[in-house]
Backbone as CSV, one residue per row, in Angstrom:
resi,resn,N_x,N_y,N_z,CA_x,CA_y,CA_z,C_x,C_y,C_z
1,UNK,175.758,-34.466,-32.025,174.521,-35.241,-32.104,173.818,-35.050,-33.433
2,UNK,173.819,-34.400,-34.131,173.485,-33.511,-35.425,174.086,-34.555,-36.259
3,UNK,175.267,-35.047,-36.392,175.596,-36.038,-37.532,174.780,-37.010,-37.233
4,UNK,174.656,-37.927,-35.965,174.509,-38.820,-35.866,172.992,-38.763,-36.103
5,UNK,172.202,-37.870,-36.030,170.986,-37.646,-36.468,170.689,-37.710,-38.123
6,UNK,171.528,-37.141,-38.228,171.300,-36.842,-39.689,171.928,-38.105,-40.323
7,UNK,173.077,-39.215,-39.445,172.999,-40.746,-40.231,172.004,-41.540,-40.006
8,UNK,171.237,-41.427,-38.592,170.276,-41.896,-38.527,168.697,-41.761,-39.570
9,UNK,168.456,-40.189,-39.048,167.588,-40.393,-40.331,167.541,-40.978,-41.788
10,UNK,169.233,-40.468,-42.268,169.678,-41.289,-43.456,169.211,-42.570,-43.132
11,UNK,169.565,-43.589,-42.128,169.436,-45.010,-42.194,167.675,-45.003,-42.045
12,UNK,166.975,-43.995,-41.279,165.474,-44.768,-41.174,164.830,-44.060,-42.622
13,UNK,165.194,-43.285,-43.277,164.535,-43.270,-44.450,164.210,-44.087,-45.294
14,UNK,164.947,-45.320,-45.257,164.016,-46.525,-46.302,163.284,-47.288,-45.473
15,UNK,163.634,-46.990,-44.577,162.083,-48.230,-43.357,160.681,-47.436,-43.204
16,UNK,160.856,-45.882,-43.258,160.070,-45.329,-43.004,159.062,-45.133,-44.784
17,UNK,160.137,-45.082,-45.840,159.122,-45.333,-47.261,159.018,-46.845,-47.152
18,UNK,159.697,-47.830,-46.571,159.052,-49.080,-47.209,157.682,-49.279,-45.878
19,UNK,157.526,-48.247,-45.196,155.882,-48.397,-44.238,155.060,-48.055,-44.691
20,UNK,155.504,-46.791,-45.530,154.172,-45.927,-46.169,153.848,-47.373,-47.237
21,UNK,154.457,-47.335,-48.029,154.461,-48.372,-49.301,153.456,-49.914,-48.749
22,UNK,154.004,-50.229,-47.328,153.445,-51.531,-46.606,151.690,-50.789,-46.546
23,UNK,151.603,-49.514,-45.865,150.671,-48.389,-45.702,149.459,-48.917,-47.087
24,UNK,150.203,-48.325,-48.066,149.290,-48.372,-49.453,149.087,-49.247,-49.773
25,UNK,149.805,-50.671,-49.951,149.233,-51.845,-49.919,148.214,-52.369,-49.526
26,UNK,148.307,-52.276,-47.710,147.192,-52.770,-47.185,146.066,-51.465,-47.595
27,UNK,146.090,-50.180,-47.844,145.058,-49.846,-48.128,144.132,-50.435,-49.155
28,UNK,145.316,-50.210,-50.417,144.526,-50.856,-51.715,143.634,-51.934,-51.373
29,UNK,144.870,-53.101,-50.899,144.069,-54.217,-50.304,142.585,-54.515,-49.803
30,UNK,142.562,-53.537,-48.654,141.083,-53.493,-48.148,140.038,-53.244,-49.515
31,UNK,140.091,-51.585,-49.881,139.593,-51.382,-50.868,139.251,-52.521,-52.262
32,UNK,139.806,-53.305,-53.104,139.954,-54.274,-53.314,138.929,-55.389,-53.269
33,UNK,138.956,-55.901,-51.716,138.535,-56.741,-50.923,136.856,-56.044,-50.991
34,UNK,136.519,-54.965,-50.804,135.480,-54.517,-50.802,134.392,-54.397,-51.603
35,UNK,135.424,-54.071,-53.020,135.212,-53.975,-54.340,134.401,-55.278,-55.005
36,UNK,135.241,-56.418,-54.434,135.328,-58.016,-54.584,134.031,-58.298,-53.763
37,UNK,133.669,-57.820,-52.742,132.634,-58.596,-51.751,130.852,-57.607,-52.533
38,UNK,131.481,-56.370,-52.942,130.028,-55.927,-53.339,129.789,-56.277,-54.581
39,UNK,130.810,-56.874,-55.855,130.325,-57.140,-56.728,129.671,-58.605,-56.438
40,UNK,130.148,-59.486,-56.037,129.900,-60.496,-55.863,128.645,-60.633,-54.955
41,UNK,128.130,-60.233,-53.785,127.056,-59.837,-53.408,125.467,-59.017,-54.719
42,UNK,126.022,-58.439,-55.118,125.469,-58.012,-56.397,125.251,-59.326,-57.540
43,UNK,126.129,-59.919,-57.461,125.760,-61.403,-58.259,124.661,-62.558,-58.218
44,UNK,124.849,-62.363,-56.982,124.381,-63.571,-56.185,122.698,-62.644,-56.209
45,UNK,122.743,-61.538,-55.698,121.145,-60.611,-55.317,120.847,-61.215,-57.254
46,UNK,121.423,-60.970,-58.179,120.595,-61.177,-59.370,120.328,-62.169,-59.792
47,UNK,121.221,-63.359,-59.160,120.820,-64.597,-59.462,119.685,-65.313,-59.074
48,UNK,119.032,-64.392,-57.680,117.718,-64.683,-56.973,116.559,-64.357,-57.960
49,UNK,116.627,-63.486,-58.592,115.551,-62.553,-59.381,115.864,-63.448,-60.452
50,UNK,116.233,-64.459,-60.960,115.968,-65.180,-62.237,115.488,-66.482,-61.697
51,UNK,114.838,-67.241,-62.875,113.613,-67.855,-62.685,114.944,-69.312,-62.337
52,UNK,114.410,-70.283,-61.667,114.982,-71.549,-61.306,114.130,-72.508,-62.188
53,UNK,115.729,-73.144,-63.302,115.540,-74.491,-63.643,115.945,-75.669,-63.063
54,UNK,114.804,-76.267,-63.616,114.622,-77.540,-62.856,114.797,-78.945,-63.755
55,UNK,115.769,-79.563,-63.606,115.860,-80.907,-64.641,115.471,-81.835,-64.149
56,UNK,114.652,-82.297,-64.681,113.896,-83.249,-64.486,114.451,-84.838,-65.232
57,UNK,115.135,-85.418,-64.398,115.849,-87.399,-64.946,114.811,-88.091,-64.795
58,UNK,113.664,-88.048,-64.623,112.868,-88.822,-64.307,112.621,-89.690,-66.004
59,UNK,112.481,-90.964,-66.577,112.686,-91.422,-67.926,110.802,-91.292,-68.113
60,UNK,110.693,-90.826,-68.850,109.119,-91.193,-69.633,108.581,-92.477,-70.408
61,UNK,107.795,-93.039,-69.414,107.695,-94.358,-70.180,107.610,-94.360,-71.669
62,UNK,107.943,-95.301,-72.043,107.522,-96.011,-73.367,105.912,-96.073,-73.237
63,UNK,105.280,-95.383,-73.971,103.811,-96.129,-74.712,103.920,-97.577,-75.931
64,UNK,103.207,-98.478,-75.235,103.205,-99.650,-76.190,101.479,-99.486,-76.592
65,UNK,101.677,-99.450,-77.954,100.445,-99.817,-78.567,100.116,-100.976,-78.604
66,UNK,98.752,-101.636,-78.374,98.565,-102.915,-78.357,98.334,-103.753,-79.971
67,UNK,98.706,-104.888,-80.625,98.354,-104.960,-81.590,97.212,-105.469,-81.600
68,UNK,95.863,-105.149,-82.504,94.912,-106.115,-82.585,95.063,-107.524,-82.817
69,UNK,94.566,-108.436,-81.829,94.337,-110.182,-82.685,93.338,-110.035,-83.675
70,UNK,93.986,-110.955,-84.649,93.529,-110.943,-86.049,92.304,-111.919,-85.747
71,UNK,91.299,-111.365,-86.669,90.109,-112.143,-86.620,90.191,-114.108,-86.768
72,UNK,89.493,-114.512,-86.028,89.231,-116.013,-86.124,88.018,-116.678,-87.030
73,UNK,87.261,-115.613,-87.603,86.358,-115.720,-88.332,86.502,-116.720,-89.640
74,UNK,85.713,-117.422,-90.449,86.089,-118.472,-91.773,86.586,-117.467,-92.403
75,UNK,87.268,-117.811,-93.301,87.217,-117.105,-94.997,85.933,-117.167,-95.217
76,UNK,85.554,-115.754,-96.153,84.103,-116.072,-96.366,84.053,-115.740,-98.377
77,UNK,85.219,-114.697,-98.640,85.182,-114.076,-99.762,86.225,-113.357,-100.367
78,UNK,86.746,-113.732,-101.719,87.515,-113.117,-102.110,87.134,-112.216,-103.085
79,UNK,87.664,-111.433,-103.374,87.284,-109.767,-104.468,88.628,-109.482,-104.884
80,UNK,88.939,-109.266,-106.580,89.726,-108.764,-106.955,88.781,-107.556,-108.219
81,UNK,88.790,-106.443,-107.732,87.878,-105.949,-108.749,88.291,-105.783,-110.007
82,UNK,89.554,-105.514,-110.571,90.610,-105.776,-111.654,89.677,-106.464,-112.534
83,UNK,89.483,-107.455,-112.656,89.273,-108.899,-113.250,88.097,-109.218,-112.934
84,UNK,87.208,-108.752,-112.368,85.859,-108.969,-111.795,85.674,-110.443,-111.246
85,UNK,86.852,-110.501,-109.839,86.370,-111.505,-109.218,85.397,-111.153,-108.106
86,UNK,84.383,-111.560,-107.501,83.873,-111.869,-106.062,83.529,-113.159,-105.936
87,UNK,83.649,-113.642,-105.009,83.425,-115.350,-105.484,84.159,-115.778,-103.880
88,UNK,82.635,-116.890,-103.845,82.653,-117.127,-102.114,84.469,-118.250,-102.314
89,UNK,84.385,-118.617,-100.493,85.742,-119.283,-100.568,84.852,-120.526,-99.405
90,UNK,85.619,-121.547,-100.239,85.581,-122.964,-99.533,86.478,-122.931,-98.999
91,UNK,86.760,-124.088,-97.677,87.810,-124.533,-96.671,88.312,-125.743,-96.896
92,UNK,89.418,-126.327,-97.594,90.101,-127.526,-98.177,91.188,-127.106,-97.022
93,UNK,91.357,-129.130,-96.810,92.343,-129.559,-96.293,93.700,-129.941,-97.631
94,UNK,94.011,-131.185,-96.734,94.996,-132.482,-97.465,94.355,-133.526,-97.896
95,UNK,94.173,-134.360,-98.919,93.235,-135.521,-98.851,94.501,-136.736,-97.834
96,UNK,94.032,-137.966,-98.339,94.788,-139.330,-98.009,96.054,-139.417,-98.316
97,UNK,96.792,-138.990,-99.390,97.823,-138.882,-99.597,98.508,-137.676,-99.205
98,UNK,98.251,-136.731,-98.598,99.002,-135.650,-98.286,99.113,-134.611,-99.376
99,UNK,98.570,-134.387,-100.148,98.231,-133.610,-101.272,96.619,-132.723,-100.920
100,UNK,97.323,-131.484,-101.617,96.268,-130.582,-101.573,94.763,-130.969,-101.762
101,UNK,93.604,-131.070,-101.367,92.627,-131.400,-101.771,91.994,-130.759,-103.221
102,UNK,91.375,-131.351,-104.093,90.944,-130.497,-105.131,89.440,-130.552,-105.270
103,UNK,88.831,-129.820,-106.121,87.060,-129.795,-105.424,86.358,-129.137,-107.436
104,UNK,85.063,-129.261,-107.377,84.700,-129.305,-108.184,83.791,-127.788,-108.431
105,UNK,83.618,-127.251,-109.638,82.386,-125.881,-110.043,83.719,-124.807,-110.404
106,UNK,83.274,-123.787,-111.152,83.853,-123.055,-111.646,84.263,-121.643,-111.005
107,UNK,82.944,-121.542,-109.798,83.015,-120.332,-109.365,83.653,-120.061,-107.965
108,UNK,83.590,-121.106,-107.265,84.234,-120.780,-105.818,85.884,-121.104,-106.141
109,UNK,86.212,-120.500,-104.913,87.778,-120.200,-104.626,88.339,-120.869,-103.177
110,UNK,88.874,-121.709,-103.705,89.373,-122.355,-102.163,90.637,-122.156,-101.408
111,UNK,90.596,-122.174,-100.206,91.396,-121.277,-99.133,91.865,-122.848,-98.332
112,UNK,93.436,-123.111,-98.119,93.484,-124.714,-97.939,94.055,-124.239,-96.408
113,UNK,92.987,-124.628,-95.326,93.491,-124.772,-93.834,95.164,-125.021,-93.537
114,UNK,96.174,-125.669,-94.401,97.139,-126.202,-93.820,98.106,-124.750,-93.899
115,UNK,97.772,-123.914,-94.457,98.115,-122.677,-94.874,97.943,-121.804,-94.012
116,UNK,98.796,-120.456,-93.852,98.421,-119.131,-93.009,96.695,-118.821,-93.011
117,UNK,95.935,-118.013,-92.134,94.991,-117.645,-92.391,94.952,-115.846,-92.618
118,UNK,94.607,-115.759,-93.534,94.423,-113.910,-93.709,94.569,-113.109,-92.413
119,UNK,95.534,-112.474,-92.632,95.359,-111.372,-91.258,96.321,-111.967,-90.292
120,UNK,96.902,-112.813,-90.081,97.126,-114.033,-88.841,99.092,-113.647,-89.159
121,UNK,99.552,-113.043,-90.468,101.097,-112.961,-90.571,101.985,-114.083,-91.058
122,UNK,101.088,-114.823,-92.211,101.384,-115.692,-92.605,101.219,-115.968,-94.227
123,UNK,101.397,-116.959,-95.221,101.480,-117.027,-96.596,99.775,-118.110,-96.868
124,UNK,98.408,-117.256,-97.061,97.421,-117.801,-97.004,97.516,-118.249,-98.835
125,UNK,96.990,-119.637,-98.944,97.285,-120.320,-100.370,95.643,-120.083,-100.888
126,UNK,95.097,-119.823,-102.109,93.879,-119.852,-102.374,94.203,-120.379,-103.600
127,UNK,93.144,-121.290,-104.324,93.093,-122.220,-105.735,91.791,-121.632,-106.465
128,UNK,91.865,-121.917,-107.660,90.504,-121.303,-108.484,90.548,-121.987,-109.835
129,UNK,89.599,-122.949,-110.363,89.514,-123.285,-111.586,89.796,-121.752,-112.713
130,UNK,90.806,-122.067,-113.699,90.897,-122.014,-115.025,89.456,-121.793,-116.125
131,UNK,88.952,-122.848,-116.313,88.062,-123.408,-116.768,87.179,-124.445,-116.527
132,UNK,86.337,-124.474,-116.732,85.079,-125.662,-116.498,84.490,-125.619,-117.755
133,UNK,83.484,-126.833,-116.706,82.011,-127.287,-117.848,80.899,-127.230,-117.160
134,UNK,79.985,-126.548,-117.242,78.204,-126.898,-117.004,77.203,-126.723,-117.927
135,UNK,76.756,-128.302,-117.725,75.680,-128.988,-118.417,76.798,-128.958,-120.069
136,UNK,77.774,-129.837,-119.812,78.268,-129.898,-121.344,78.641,-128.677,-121.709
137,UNK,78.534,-127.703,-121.300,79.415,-126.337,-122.234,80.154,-126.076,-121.548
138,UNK,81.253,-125.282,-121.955,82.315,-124.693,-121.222,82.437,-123.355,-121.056
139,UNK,82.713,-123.314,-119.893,82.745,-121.646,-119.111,83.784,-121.528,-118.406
140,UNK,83.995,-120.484,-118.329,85.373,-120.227,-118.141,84.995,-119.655,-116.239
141,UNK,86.616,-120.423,-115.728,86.784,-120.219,-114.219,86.698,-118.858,-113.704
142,UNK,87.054,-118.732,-112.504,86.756,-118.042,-111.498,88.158,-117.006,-111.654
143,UNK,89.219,-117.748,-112.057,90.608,-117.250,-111.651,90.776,-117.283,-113.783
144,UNK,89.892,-117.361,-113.968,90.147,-117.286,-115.915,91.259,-116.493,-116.063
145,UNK,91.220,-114.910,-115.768,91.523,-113.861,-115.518,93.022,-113.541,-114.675
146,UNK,93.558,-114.644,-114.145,94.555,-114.420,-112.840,96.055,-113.968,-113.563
147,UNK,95.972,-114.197,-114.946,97.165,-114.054,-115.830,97.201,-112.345,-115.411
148,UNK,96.143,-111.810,-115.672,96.083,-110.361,-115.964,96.550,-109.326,-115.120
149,UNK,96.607,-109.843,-113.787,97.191,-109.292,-112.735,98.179,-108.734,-113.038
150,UNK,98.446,-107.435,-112.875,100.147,-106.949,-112.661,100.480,-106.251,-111.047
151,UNK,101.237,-106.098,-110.718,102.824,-105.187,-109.468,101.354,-104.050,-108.973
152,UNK,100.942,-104.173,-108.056,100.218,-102.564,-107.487,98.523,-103.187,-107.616
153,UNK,97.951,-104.337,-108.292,96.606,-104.594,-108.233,96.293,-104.837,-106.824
154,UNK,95.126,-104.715,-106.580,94.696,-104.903,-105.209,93.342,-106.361,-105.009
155,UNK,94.108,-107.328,-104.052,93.249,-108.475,-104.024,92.668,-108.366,-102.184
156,UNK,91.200,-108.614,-102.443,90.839,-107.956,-101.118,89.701,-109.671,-100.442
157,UNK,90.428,-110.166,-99.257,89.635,-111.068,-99.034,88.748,-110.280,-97.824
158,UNK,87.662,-110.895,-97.472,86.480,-110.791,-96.682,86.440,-112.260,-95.990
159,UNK,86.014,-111.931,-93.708,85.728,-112.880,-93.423,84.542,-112.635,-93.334
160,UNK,83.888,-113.880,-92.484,82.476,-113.959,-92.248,82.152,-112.613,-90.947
161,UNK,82.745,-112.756,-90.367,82.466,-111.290,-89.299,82.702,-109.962,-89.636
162,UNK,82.737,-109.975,-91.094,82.995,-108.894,-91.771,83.938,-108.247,-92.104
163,UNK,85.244,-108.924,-90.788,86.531,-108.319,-91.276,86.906,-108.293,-92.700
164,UNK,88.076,-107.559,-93.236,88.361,-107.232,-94.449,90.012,-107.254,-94.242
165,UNK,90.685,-107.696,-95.619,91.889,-107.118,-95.850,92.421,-107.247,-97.045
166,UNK,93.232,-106.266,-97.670,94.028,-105.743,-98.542,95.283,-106.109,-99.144
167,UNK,95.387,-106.695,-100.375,96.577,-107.183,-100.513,97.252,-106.857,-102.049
168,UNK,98.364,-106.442,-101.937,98.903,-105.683,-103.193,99.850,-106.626,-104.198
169,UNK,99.167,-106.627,-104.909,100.354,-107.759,-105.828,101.866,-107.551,-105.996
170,UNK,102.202,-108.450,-105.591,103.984,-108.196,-106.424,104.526,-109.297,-106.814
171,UNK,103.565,-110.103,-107.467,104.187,-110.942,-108.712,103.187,-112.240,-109.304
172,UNK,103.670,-112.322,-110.378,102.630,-112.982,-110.882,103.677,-113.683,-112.074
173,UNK,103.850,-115.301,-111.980,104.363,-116.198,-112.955,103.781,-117.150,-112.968
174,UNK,104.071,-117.639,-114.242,103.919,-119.584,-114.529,105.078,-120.552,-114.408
175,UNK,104.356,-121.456,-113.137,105.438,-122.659,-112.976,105.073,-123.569,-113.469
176,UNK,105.928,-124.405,-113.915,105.887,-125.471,-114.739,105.029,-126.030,-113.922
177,UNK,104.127,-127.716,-114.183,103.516,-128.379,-113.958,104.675,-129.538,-113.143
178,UNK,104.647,-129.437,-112.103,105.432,-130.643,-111.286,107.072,-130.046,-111.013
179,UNK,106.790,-128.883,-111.130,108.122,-128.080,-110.592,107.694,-127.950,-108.596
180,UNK,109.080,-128.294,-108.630,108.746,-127.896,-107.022,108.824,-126.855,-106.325
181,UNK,109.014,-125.471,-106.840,108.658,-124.100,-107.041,107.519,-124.002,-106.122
182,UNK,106.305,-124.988,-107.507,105.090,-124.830,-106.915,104.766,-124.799,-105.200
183,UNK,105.753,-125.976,-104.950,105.199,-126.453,-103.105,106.071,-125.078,-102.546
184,UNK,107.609,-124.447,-102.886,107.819,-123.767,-102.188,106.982,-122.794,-102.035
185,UNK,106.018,-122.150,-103.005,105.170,-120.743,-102.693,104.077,-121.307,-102.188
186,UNK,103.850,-122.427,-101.415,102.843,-122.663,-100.460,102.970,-122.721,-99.195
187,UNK,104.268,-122.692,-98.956,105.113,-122.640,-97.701,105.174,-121.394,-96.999
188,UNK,104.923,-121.609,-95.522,104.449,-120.502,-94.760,105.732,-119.315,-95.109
189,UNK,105.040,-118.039,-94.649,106.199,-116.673,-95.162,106.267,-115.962,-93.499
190,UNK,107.101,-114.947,-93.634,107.757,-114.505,-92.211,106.558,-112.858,-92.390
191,UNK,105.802,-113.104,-93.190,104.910,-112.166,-93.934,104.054,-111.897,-93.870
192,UNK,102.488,-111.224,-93.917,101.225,-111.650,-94.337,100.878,-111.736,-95.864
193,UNK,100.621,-112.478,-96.624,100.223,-112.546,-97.729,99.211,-113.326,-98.570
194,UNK,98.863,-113.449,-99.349,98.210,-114.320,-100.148,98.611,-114.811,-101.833
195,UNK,98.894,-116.304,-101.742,98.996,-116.974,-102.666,97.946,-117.833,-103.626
196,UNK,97.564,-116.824,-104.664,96.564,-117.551,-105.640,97.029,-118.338,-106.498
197,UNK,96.257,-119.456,-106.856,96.930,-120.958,-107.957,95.605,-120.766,-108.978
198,UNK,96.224,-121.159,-109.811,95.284,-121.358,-111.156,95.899,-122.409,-111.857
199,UNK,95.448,-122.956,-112.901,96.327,-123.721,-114.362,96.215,-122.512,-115.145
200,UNK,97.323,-123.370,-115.896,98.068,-122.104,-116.813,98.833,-122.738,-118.074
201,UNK,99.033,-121.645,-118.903,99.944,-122.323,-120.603,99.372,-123.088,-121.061
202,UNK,99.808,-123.765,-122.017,98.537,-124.476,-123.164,98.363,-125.784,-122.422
203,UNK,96.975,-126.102,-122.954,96.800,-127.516,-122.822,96.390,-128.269,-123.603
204,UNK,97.689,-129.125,-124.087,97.927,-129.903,-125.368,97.056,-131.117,-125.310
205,UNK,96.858,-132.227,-126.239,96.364,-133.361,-126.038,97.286,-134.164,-125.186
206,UNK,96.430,-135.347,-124.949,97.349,-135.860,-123.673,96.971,-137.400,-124.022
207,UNK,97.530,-138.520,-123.604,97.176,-140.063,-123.701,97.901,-140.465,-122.820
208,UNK,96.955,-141.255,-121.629,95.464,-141.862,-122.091,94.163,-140.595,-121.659
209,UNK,94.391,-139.499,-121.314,93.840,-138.435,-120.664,93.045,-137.894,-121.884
210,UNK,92.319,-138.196,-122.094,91.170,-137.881,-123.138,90.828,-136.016,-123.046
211,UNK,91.011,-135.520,-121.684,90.983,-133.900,-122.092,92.522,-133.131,-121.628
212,UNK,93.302,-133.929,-121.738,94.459,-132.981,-121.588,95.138,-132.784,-120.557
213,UNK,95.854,-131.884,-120.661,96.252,-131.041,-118.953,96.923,-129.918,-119.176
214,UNK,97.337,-129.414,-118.288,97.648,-128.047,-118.802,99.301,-127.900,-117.977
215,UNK,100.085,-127.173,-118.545,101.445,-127.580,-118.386,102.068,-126.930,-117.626
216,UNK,101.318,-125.803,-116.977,101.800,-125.126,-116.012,100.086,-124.670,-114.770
217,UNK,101.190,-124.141,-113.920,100.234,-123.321,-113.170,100.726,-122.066,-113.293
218,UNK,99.757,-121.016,-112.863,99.992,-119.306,-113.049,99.614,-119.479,-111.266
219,UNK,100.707,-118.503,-111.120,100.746,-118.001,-109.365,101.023,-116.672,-109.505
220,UNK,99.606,-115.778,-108.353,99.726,-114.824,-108.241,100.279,-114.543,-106.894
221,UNK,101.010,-113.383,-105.960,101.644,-113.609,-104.898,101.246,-111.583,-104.491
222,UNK,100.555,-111.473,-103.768,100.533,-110.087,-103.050,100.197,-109.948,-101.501
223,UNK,101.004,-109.471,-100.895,101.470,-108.509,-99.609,100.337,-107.578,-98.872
224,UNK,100.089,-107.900,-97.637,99.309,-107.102,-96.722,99.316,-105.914,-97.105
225,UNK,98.853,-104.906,-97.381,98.880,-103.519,-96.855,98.037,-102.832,-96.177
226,UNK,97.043,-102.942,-96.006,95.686,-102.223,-95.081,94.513,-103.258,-94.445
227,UNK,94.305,-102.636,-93.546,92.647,-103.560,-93.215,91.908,-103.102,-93.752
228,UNK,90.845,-103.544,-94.645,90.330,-103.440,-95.320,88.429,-102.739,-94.678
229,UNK,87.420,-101.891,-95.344,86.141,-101.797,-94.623,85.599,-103.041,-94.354
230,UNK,84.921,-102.405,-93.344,83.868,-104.238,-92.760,82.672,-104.185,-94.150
231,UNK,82.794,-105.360,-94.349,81.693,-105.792,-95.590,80.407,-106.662,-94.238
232,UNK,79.057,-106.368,-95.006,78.216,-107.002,-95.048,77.784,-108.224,-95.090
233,UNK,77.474,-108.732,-94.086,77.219,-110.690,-93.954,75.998,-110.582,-94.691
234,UNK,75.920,-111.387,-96.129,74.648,-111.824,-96.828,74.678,-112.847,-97.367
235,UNK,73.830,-112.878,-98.202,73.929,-114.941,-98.975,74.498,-114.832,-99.868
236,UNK,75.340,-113.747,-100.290,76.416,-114.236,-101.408,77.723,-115.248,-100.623
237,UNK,77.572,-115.426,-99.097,78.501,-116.242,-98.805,78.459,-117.518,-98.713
238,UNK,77.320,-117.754,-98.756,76.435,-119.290,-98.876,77.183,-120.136,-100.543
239,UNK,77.643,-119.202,-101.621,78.096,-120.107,-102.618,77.290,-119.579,-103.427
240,UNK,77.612,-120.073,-105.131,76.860,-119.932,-106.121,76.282,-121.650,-106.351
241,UNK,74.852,-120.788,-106.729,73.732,-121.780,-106.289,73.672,-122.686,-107.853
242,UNK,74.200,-122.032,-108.975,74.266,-122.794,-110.055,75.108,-123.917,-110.029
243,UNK,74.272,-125.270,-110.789,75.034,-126.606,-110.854,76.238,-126.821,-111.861
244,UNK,77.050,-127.936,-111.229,78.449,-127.797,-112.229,78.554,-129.438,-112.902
245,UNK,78.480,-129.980,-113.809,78.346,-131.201,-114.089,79.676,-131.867,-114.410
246,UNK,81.039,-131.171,-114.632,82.219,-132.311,-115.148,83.167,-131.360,-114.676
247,UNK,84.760,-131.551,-114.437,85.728,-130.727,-114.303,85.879,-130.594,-115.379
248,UNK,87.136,-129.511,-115.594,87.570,-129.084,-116.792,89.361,-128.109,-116.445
């Protein structure tokens, strides 16, 4: 019985190390498993103790600023201090033929309705004698001066409700006399601006035209930039009260 014992044990000796071995496995195992459940428990406990973010999808409106409507007030006044203009503004249409209206005196400045109005985002046209005559002598216009303009001057009209606005030159030429140039820079702009007319370049003798004409016009052309302070409603808007006896 002794052999057969001793083949037997021979044969259960690897079942009996591969139990222990099954043994240590599942020990580790547990252990392991334990290891795994308290760190992770430990995770989770620290994740409580930190502060909770919160995202917020909600979209934030848009703020729309409203734009002001531009005053409805007359033209009342133009100012270029450069050149020492102030000088009230008349309201010209078209006459009968569809042509600009033209008007008489040396000192006012006319603003022609068919045109943008200041402030409104449009190309406002203003005209100004060159030169005149009162009582037989000659004096020089309103816009005498409009050559002198350069790029950065500042032309500032005034309405009657006091509004104000600001306009920066950026250009100033002479168009020929009966160039059609002229009509395009009277033509509305995608812009706010203001377009001043004068005569301009020499004025030669002429026949049968006993005083001449003058062979160009000078156009000044400057761009919105600011609203301007509210000016004061007084009787400088009423016109200059001195008489004008002949064109010129």
């Amino acid at each position: 019985m002794r052999p057969l014992r001793s083949i037997l044990s021979a044969i259960g000796a690897p079942f009996r190390w591969r139990q222990r071995r099954l043994l240590l496995a599942a020990v580790l195992l547990v252990i392991s498993l334990g290891l795994l459940t308290a760190g992770l428990s430990g995770l989770l406990l620290g994740k409580e103790n930190q502060p909770v973010v919160v995202v917020d999808f909600i979209e934030t409106p848009t703020i729309t600023v409203a734009t002001p409507t531009p005053s409805s007030a007359a033209v009342a006044r133009l100012i270029i201090e450069k050149i020492g203009v102030d000088a009230p503004v008349i309201t010209l249409g078209l006459d009968e033929n569809g042509s600009p209206q033209t008007f008489d005196g040396p000192y006012d400045v006319a603003w022609y309705d068919f045109t943008g109005k200041p402030g409104w985002g449009s190309n406002a046209v203003f005209a100004g004698h060159f030169d005149w005559t009162v009582n037989a002598q000659p004096v020089t216009g309103v816009f005498y001066s409009l050559r002198d303009l350069t790029i950065d001057d500042i032309i500032e009209v005034r309405l009657k409700d006091g509004t104000g606005y600001n306009y920066r030159v950026i250009g100033n030429l002479a168009v020929p006399d009966g160039d059609r140039q002229l009509l395009e820079l009277m033509r509305a702009t995608p812009s706010d601006m203001v377009t001043l007319i004068t005569c301009g370049a020499l004025w030669p003798p002429a026949t049968p035209e006993p005083y001449g004409f003058y062979q160009a016009r000078q156009v000044v052309r400057a761009e919105l930039i600011r609203e301007a302070l509210a000016a004061p409603t007084d009787n400088a808007y009423l016109g200059d009260p001195r008489q004008e006896d002949s064109t010129g």
